[in-house]
C-alpha positions as CSV (number, residue, x, y, z in Angstrom):
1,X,15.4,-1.1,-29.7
2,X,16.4,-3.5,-26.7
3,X,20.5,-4.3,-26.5
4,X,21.3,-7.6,-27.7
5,X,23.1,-8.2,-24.1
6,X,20.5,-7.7,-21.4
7,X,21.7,-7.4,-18.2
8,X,19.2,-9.2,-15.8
9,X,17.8,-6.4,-13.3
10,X,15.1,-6.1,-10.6
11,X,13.4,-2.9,-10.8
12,X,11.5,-2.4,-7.4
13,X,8.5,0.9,-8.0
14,X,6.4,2.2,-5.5
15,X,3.4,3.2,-7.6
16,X,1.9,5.7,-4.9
17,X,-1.5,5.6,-3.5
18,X,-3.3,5.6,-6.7
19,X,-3.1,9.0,-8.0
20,X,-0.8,8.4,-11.3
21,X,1.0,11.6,-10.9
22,X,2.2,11.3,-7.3
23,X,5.0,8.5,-8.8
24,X,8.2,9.5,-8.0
25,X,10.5,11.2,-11.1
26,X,13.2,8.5,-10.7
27,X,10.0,6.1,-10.6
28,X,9.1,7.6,-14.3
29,X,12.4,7.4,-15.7
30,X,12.6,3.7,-14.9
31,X,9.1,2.7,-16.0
32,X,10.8,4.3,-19.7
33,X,13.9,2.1,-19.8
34,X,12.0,-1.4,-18.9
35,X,11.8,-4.1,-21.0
36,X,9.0,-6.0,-18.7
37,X,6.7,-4.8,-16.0
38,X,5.1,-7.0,-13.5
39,X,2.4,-4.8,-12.0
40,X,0.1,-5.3,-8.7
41,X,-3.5,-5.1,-8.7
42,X,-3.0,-1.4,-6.5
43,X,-0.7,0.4,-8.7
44,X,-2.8,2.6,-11.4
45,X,-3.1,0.9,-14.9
46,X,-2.3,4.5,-16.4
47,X,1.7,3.8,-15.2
48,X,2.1,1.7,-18.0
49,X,1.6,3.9,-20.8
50,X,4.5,5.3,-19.1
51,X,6.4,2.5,-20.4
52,X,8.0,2.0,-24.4
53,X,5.5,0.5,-27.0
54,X,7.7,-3.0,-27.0
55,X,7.4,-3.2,-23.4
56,X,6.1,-7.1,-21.8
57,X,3.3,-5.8,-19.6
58,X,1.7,-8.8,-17.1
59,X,-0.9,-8.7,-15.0
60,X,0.7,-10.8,-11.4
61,X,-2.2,-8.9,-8.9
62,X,-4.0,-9.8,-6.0
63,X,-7.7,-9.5,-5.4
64,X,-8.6,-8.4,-2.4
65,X,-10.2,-11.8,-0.7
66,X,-10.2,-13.1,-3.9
67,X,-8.0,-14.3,-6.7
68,X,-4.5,-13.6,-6.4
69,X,-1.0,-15.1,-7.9
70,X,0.8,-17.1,-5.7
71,X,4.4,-14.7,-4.5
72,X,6.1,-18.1,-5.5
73,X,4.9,-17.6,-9.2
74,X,5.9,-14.2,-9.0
75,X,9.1,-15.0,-8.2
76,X,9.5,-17.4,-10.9
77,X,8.4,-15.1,-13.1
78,X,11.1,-12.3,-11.8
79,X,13.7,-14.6,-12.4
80,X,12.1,-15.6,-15.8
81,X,12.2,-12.5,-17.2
82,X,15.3,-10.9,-15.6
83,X,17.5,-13.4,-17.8
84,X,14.9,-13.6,-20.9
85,X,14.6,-10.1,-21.0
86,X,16.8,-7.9,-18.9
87,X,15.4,-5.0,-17.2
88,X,12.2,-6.0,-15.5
89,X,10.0,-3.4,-13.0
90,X,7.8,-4.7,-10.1
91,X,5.2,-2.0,-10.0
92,X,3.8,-1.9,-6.7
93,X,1.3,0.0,-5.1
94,X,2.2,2.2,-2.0
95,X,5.8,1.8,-1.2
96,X,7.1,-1.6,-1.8
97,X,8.4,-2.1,1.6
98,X,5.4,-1.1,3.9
99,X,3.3,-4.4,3.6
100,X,4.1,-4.9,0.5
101,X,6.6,-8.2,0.4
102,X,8.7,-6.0,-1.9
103,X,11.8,-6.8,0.0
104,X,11.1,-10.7,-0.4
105,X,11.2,-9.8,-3.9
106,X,14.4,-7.8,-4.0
107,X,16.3,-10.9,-1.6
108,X,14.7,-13.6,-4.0
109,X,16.6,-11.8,-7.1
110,X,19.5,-11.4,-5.1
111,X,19.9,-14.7,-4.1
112,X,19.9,-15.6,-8.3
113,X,22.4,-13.2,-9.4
114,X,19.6,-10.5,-10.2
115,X,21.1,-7.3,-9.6
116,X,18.3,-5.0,-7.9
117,X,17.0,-1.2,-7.3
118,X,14.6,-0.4,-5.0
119,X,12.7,3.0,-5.2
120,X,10.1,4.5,-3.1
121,X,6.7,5.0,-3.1
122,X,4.3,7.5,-1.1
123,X,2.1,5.1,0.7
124,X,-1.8,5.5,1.5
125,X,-1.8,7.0,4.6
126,X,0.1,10.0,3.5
127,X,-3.2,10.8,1.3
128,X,-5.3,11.2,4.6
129,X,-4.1,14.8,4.0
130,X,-6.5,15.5,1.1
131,X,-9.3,14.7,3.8
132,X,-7.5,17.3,5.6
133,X,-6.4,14.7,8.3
134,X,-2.6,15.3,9.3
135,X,-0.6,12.3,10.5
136,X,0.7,14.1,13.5
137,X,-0.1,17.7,15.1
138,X,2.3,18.7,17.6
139,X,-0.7,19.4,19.7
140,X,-2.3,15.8,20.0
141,X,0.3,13.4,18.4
142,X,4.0,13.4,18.0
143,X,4.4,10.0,16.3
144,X,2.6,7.5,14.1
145,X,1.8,3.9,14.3
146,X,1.5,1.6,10.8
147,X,-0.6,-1.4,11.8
148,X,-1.2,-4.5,9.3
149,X,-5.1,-5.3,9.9
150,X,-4.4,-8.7,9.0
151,X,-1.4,-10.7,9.4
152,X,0.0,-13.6,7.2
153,X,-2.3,-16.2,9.7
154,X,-5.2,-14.1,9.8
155,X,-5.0,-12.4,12.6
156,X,-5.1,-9.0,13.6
157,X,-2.2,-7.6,14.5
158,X,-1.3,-7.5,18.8
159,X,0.6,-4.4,18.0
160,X,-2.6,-2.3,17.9
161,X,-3.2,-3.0,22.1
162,X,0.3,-1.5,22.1
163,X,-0.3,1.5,19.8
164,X,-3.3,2.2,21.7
165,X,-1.7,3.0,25.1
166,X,-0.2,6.1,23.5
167,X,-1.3,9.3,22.1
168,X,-0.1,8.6,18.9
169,X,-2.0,8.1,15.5
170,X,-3.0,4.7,15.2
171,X,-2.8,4.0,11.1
172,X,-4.8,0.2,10.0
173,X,-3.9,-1.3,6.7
174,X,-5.9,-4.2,5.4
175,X,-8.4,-3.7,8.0
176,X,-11.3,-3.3,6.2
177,X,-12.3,-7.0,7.3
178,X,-11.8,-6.3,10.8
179,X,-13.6,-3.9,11.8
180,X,-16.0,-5.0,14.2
181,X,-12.4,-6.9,16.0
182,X,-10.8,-3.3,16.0
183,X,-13.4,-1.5,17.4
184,X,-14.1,-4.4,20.4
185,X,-10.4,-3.4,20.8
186,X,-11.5,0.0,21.4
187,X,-14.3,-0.5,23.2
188,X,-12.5,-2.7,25.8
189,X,-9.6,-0.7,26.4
190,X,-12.0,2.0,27.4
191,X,-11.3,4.0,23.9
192,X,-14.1,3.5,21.9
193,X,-14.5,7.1,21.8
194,X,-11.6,7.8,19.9
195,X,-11.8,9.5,16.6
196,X,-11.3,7.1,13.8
197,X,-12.0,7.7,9.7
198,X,-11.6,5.4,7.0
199,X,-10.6,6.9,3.3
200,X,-11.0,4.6,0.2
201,X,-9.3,5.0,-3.1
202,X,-7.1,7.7,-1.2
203,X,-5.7,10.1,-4.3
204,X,-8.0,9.4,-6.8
205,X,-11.1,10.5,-8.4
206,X,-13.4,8.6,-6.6
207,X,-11.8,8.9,-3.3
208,X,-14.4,9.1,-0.3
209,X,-14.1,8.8,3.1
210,X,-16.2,9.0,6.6
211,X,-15.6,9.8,10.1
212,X,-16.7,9.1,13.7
213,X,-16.0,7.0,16.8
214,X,-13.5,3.9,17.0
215,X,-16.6,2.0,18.5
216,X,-18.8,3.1,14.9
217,X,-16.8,1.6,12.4
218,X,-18.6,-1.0,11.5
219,X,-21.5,1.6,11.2
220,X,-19.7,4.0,9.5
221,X,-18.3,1.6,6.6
222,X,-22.0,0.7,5.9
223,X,-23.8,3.7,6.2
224,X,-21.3,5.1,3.4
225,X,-20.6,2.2,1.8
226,X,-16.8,2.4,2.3
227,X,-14.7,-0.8,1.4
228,X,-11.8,-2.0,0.8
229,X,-9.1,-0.6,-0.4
230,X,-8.8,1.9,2.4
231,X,-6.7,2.8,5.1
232,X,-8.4,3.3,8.7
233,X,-7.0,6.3,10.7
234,X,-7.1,6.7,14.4
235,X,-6.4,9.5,17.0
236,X,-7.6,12.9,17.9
237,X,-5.6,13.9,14.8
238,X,-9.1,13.0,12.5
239,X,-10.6,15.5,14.6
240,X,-8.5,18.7,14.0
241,X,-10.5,21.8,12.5
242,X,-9.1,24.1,10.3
Protein backbone atom coordinates (compact mmCIF):
# COMPACT_ATOMS: atom_id res chain seq x y z
CA UNK A 1 0.00 0.00 0.00
CA UNK A 2 1.40 3.60 -1.01
CA UNK A 3 1.28 6.41 2.07
CA UNK A 4 -1.46 8.78 1.59
CA UNK A 5 1.42 11.64 1.82
CA UNK A 6 3.98 11.07 -0.93
CA UNK A 7 6.92 12.84 -0.69
CA UNK A 8 7.97 13.78 -4.27
CA UNK A 9 11.55 12.01 -4.96
CA UNK A 10 13.93 11.52 -7.87
CA UNK A 11 15.31 8.21 -7.82
CA UNK A 12 18.44 8.24 -10.20
CA UNK A 13 19.54 3.92 -11.15
CA UNK A 14 22.28 2.90 -13.07
CA UNK A 15 20.89 -0.27 -14.53
CA UNK A 16 24.49 -1.78 -15.44
CA UNK A 17 25.58 -2.87 -18.80
CA UNK A 18 22.79 -5.21 -19.49
CA UNK A 19 23.37 -8.20 -17.41
CA UNK A 20 20.24 -7.91 -14.78
CA UNK A 21 22.27 -9.16 -11.91
CA UNK A 22 25.24 -6.78 -12.08
CA UNK A 23 22.58 -3.91 -10.49
CA UNK A 24 23.90 -2.54 -7.64
CA UNK A 25 22.13 -3.90 -4.01
CA UNK A 26 21.17 -0.29 -2.99
CA UNK A 27 19.99 -0.22 -6.76
CA UNK A 28 17.53 -3.36 -5.83
CA UNK A 29 16.24 -2.03 -2.77
CA UNK A 30 15.09 1.19 -4.42
CA UNK A 31 13.56 -0.40 -7.50
CA UNK A 32 11.17 -2.25 -4.36
CA UNK A 33 10.15 0.97 -2.65
CA UNK A 34 9.12 2.92 -6.08
CA UNK A 35 5.88 3.97 -6.86
CA UNK A 36 6.83 4.85 -10.76
CA UNK A 37 9.77 3.87 -12.94
CA UNK A 38 10.73 5.75 -15.99
CA UNK A 39 13.04 3.32 -17.69
CA UNK A 40 15.62 3.80 -20.83
CA UNK A 41 15.58 1.80 -23.84
CA UNK A 42 19.39 0.30 -22.35
CA UNK A 43 18.46 -0.82 -19.00
CA UNK A 44 17.17 -4.71 -18.99
CA UNK A 45 13.31 -5.05 -18.98
CA UNK A 46 13.80 -7.87 -16.33
CA UNK A 47 14.61 -4.83 -13.55
CA UNK A 48 11.21 -4.22 -13.39
CA UNK A 49 9.85 -7.28 -12.02
CA UNK A 50 12.06 -6.04 -9.44
CA UNK A 51 9.55 -3.51 -8.68
CA UNK A 52 5.96 -4.00 -6.43
CA UNK A 53 2.86 -5.26 -8.51
CA UNK A 54 1.14 -1.53 -8.12
CA UNK A 55 4.20 0.01 -9.51
CA UNK A 56 3.57 2.82 -12.76
CA UNK A 57 6.01 1.34 -15.25
CA UNK A 58 6.61 3.77 -18.58
CA UNK A 59 8.40 3.16 -21.39
CA UNK A 60 10.47 7.13 -22.00
CA UNK A 61 13.52 5.21 -24.26
CA UNK A 62 15.52 6.10 -27.08
CA UNK A 63 16.10 4.26 -30.21
CA UNK A 64 19.24 4.24 -31.39
CA UNK A 65 18.98 6.55 -34.70
CA UNK A 66 15.54 6.17 -34.41
CA UNK A 67 12.56 7.14 -32.25
CA UNK A 68 13.28 8.58 -29.05
CA UNK A 69 11.33 10.86 -26.29
CA UNK A 70 12.24 14.21 -26.30
CA UNK A 71 14.59 14.81 -22.56
CA UNK A 72 12.08 17.83 -22.29
CA UNK A 73 9.11 15.27 -22.08
CA UNK A 74 10.99 13.32 -19.70
CA UNK A 75 11.38 15.99 -17.66
CA UNK A 76 7.81 16.76 -17.56
CA UNK A 77 7.09 13.64 -16.82
CA UNK A 78 9.67 13.54 -13.68
CA UNK A 79 8.06 16.37 -12.30
CA UNK A 80 4.61 14.81 -13.10
CA UNK A 81 4.93 11.97 -11.30
CA UNK A 82 7.24 13.11 -8.43
CA UNK A 83 4.09 15.24 -6.99
CA UNK A 84 1.28 12.69 -8.48
CA UNK A 85 2.92 9.85 -7.13
CA UNK A 86 5.90 10.29 -4.86
CA UNK A 87 8.83 8.14 -5.26
CA UNK A 88 9.70 7.87 -8.95
CA UNK A 89 13.15 5.84 -10.31
CA UNK A 90 14.90 6.84 -13.62
CA UNK A 91 16.32 3.57 -14.62
CA UNK A 92 19.10 4.11 -16.78
CA UNK A 93 21.43 2.08 -18.51
CA UNK A 94 25.19 2.20 -17.64
CA UNK A 95 25.78 4.67 -14.91
CA UNK A 96 23.57 7.68 -15.22
CA UNK A 97 26.31 10.11 -15.22
CA UNK A 98 28.71 8.79 -18.00
CA UNK A 99 26.76 9.94 -21.20
CA UNK A 100 23.83 9.53 -19.82
CA UNK A 101 22.14 13.23 -19.20
CA UNK A 102 21.32 11.69 -15.74
CA UNK A 103 22.65 14.71 -14.04
CA UNK A 104 20.32 17.10 -16.24
CA UNK A 105 17.70 15.01 -14.76
CA UNK A 106 18.79 15.22 -11.08
CA UNK A 107 19.30 19.42 -11.54
CA UNK A 108 15.81 19.60 -13.40
CA UNK A 109 14.12 17.95 -10.13
CA UNK A 110 16.08 20.04 -8.08
CA UNK A 111 15.35 23.12 -9.48
CA UNK A 112 11.24 22.01 -8.60
CA UNK A 113 11.62 21.12 -5.13
CA UNK A 114 12.13 17.32 -6.15
CA UNK A 115 14.37 15.98 -3.57
CA UNK A 116 16.94 13.48 -5.44
CA UNK A 117 19.25 10.30 -5.00
CA UNK A 118 21.65 9.35 -7.31
CA UNK A 119 23.16 5.82 -7.39
CA UNK A 120 25.58 4.20 -9.56
CA UNK A 121 25.78 1.95 -12.21
CA UNK A 122 28.68 -0.24 -13.69
CA UNK A 123 29.07 1.10 -17.18
CA UNK A 124 29.85 -0.92 -20.58
CA UNK A 125 33.22 -0.66 -20.76
CA UNK A 126 33.81 -2.37 -17.50
CA UNK A 127 32.23 -5.60 -19.30
CA UNK A 128 35.32 -5.69 -21.86
CA UNK A 129 36.59 -7.95 -19.05
CA UNK A 130 34.38 -10.95 -19.96
CA UNK A 131 36.25 -10.75 -23.48
CA UNK A 132 39.11 -10.91 -21.35
CA UNK A 133 40.20 -7.27 -22.33
CA UNK A 134 41.47 -5.31 -19.08
CA UNK A 135 41.02 -1.61 -19.04
CA UNK A 136 44.55 -0.99 -17.98
CA UNK A 137 47.72 -3.40 -17.58
CA UNK A 138 50.45 -1.87 -15.78
CA UNK A 139 52.58 -3.00 -18.65
CA UNK A 140 50.99 -1.06 -21.67
CA UNK A 141 48.40 1.45 -20.06
CA UNK A 142 48.13 3.17 -16.82
CA UNK A 143 45.02 5.23 -17.53
CA UNK A 144 41.80 5.22 -19.55
CA UNK A 145 40.13 7.47 -21.85
CA UNK A 146 35.90 7.60 -22.12
CA UNK A 147 35.25 9.16 -25.48
CA UNK A 148 31.51 10.06 -26.65
CA UNK A 149 31.56 8.89 -30.54
CA UNK A 150 29.00 11.39 -31.21
CA UNK A 151 28.48 14.64 -29.61
CA UNK A 152 25.19 16.60 -29.08
CA UNK A 153 25.93 18.34 -32.90
CA UNK A 154 26.94 15.30 -34.51
CA UNK A 155 30.29 15.29 -34.33
CA UNK A 156 32.88 13.16 -33.25
CA UNK A 157 34.37 14.03 -30.32
CA UNK A 158 38.16 16.25 -30.77
CA UNK A 159 39.13 14.62 -27.55
CA UNK A 160 39.98 11.28 -29.37
CA UNK A 161 43.27 13.29 -31.32
CA UNK A 162 44.12 14.02 -27.72
CA UNK A 163 43.66 10.54 -26.22
CA UNK A 164 45.52 9.18 -28.99
CA UNK A 165 48.89 10.82 -28.30
CA UNK A 166 49.10 8.72 -25.14
CA UNK A 167 49.52 5.12 -24.25
CA UNK A 168 46.40 4.95 -22.61
CA UNK A 169 43.21 2.92 -23.50
CA UNK A 170 41.21 4.76 -25.77
CA UNK A 171 37.30 3.68 -24.72
CA UNK A 172 34.39 5.06 -27.84
CA UNK A 173 30.79 5.22 -26.88
CA UNK A 174 28.20 5.75 -29.46
CA UNK A 175 30.60 5.16 -32.11
CA UNK A 176 29.20 2.59 -33.89
CA UNK A 177 28.25 5.30 -36.72
CA UNK A 178 31.64 6.45 -36.94
CA UNK A 179 33.65 4.18 -37.68
CA UNK A 180 35.15 4.73 -40.89
CA UNK A 181 35.73 8.81 -39.16
CA UNK A 182 37.62 6.96 -36.21
CA UNK A 183 39.68 4.85 -37.98
CA UNK A 184 40.80 7.86 -40.72
CA UNK A 185 41.70 9.25 -37.25
CA UNK A 186 43.94 6.44 -36.86
CA UNK A 187 45.21 6.05 -39.97
CA UNK A 188 46.35 9.66 -40.13
CA UNK A 189 47.98 9.99 -36.98
CA UNK A 190 50.10 7.14 -38.15
CA UNK A 191 48.12 4.56 -35.64
CA UNK A 192 46.10 2.70 -37.69
CA UNK A 193 47.81 -0.31 -36.41
CA UNK A 194 46.59 0.00 -33.07
CA UNK A 195 44.60 -2.83 -31.56
CA UNK A 196 40.99 -1.93 -31.37
CA UNK A 197 37.73 -4.48 -30.57
CA UNK A 198 34.25 -3.73 -30.49
CA UNK A 199 31.82 -5.85 -27.92
CA UNK A 200 27.97 -5.64 -28.36
CA UNK A 201 25.43 -6.43 -25.84
CA UNK A 202 28.43 -6.41 -23.28
CA UNK A 203 27.00 -8.84 -20.18
CA UNK A 204 24.42 -10.55 -21.74
CA UNK A 205 23.58 -13.67 -23.42
CA UNK A 206 24.11 -12.65 -26.74
CA UNK A 207 27.09 -10.68 -26.18
CA UNK A 208 29.74 -10.98 -29.17
CA UNK A 209 32.54 -9.15 -30.01
CA UNK A 210 35.57 -8.93 -32.64
CA UNK A 211 39.09 -7.73 -32.81
CA UNK A 212 41.81 -6.31 -35.09
CA UNK A 213 43.43 -3.07 -36.26
CA UNK A 214 42.06 0.60 -35.60
CA UNK A 215 42.36 1.07 -39.53
CA UNK A 216 39.73 -2.52 -39.89
CA UNK A 217 36.88 -1.29 -38.16
CA UNK A 218 34.71 -0.70 -40.54
CA UNK A 219 35.67 -4.30 -41.79
CA UNK A 220 35.49 -5.88 -38.67
CA UNK A 221 31.79 -4.59 -37.74
CA UNK A 222 30.64 -6.10 -41.11
CA UNK A 223 32.38 -9.19 -41.32
CA UNK A 224 30.76 -10.03 -37.89
CA UNK A 225 27.89 -8.24 -38.11
CA UNK A 226 28.57 -6.15 -34.88
CA UNK A 227 26.20 -3.03 -34.34
CA UNK A 228 25.16 -0.85 -32.17
CA UNK A 229 24.92 -1.03 -28.86
CA UNK A 230 28.58 -1.54 -28.37
CA UNK A 231 31.42 -0.03 -26.95
CA UNK A 232 34.71 0.26 -29.19
CA UNK A 233 38.00 -0.42 -27.24
CA UNK A 234 41.41 0.83 -28.26
CA UNK A 235 45.06 0.22 -27.09
CA UNK A 236 47.50 -2.56 -26.83
CA UNK A 237 45.43 -3.59 -23.78
CA UNK A 238 42.89 -5.72 -26.52
CA UNK A 239 45.95 -7.48 -27.37
CA UNK A 240 47.09 -8.96 -23.90
CA UNK A 241 47.32 -12.98 -23.82
CA UNK A 242 46.58 -14.84 -21.05
Amino acid sequence: MQNKIQIPELFVIGAGPGDPELITMKGYKALQQANVILYDNLANKELLDISREDCEKVYVGKQPYGDYTPQETIHELIKHYAFTKGSVVRLKGGDPFIFGRGFEEIIYARQHGITTHYIPGITSMQASGLEDIPLTHRLVSESVWMVTGTKKDGRLSADLACAMQSNATVVIYMGMKKLAEIALTYVTAGKGDTPAAIIQHASLSKQKSAKGMAKDLVTIAAEHQLTYPAIIIIGDVVNIKN
